[in-house]
C-alpha positions, 0 to 999 in steps of 0.5 A, a space after each residue: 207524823 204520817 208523811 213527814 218521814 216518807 214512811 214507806 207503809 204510808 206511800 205503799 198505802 196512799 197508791 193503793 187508795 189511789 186505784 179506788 178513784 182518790 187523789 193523793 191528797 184524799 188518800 193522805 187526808 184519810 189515813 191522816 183521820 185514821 192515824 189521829 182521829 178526829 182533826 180540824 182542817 189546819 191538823 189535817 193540813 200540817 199533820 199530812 202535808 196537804 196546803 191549807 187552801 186545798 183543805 176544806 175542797 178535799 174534805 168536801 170530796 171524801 165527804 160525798 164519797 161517804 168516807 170522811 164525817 164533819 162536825 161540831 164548831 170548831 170544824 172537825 172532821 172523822 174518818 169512817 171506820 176501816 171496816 165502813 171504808 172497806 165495805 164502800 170500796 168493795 161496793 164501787 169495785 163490784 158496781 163498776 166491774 158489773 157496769 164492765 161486764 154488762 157494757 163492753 160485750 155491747 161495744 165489741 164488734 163481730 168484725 174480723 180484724 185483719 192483721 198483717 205482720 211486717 218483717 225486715 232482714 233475715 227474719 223474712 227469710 225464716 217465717 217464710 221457711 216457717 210458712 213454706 214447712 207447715 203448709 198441707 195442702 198447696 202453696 202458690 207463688 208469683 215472683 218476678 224471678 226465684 232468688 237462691 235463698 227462696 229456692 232453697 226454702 220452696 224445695 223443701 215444700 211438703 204439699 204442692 207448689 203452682 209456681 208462676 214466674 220468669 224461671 218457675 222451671 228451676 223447681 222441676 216437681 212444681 206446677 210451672 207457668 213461666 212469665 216472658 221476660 227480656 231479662 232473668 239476672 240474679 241481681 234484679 229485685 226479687 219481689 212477689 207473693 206467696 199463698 199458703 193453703 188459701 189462709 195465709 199472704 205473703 208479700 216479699 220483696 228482696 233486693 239489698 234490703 229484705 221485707 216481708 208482709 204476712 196476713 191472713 185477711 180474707 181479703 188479701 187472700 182472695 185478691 191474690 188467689 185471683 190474680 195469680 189464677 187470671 195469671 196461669 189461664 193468660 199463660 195458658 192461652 198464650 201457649 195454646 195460641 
């Protein structure tokens, strides 16, 4: 009996009929009709453990899928040969992956997605040395203050840095522009933005907590490109007033 026993061969084979689009009970009925030939509704039922009220709908449906055959009084029903439900399976998988490969590239967008990464803790710290190591050609900064730990990671900058914040000076081989403030303590937020070669954002926040947003959205990139310009000519302005 094909599924009394829960043969493993059988289950391995009822899943595999199920990726071609049948139902468990499609798939048992059928490998019912290939194991014992031709059978009535109330074999296949006892034979597969399909109920009997769900018989003759699940016969109807391998039926209009052209695997299963029915004939004669009583009611019997044969299955195809392996060979036959081979060459119908392989047909609907090439129809549907031809029907894919015309179809999706008229669905896919040219639009640019833009992602943006989101790091918590210490990890803030390491993709910014990462970013801070493999930019070449400039690195930007606006921060209400520079931490220690930023320090560190921008003094080890290979390209040059334009610096805009409270204590831009801490860093002497940068490009300094410092922000008035009342207050330069250590223990305030140290929060900001970073522009890595005009690619690539990064938004930093680090107090008690650390977090870090990178993105390389065009977008973002403009906008903070002109924000810490209109930054550096205020700056400049007010030094020569």
């Amino acid at each position: 009996m094909p599924f009394a026993d829960g043969c493993n061969a059988m289950n391995k084979l009822v899943e595999a009929l199920k990726s071609f689009g049948l139902s468990e009970y499609e798939a048992r009925a059928l490998l019912t009709l290939l194991s014992r030939g031709e059978l009535t509704a109330k074999e296949i039922s006892e034979l597969s453990g399909i109920p009997r009220t769900s018989v003759y709908d699940v016969m109807s449906s391998l039926e209009s899928k052209g695997l299963v055959k029915s004939f004669g009084k009583p009611l019997k029903f044969r299955a195809l040969k392996t060979d036959e439900i081979l060459s119908i399976l392989y047909r609907k998988v090439s129809d549907n992956l031809e029907l894919l490969k015309r179809e999706l590239p008229k669905l896919e967008t040219d639009e640019e997605i833009e992602e943006v990464r989101v790091y918590r803790g210490d990890a803030v710290f390491g993709i910014l040395r990462m970013l801070v190591s493999s930019a070449k050609e400039r690195i930007q900064v606006l921060l209400s203050h520079i931490s220690k730990e930023i320090e560190n990671i921008l003094r080890s900058a290979k390209c040059p840095l334009v610096i805009v914040s409270s204590d831009a000076r801490r860093i002497e081989f940068a490009e300094s522009y410092e922000l008035p403030t009342k207050s330069k303590s250590v223990e305030s937020p140290c929060y900001g933005l970073l522009i890595f070669d005009d690619r690539k954002v990064m938004i930093i926040f680090v107090n008690h907590v650390k977090i870090g947003i990178v993105s390389e959205g065009e977008g973002l990139v403009l906008f903070s490109r002109v924000l810490i310009n209109s930054l550096i000519e205020f700056l400049k302005s007010a030094d020569v007033n």
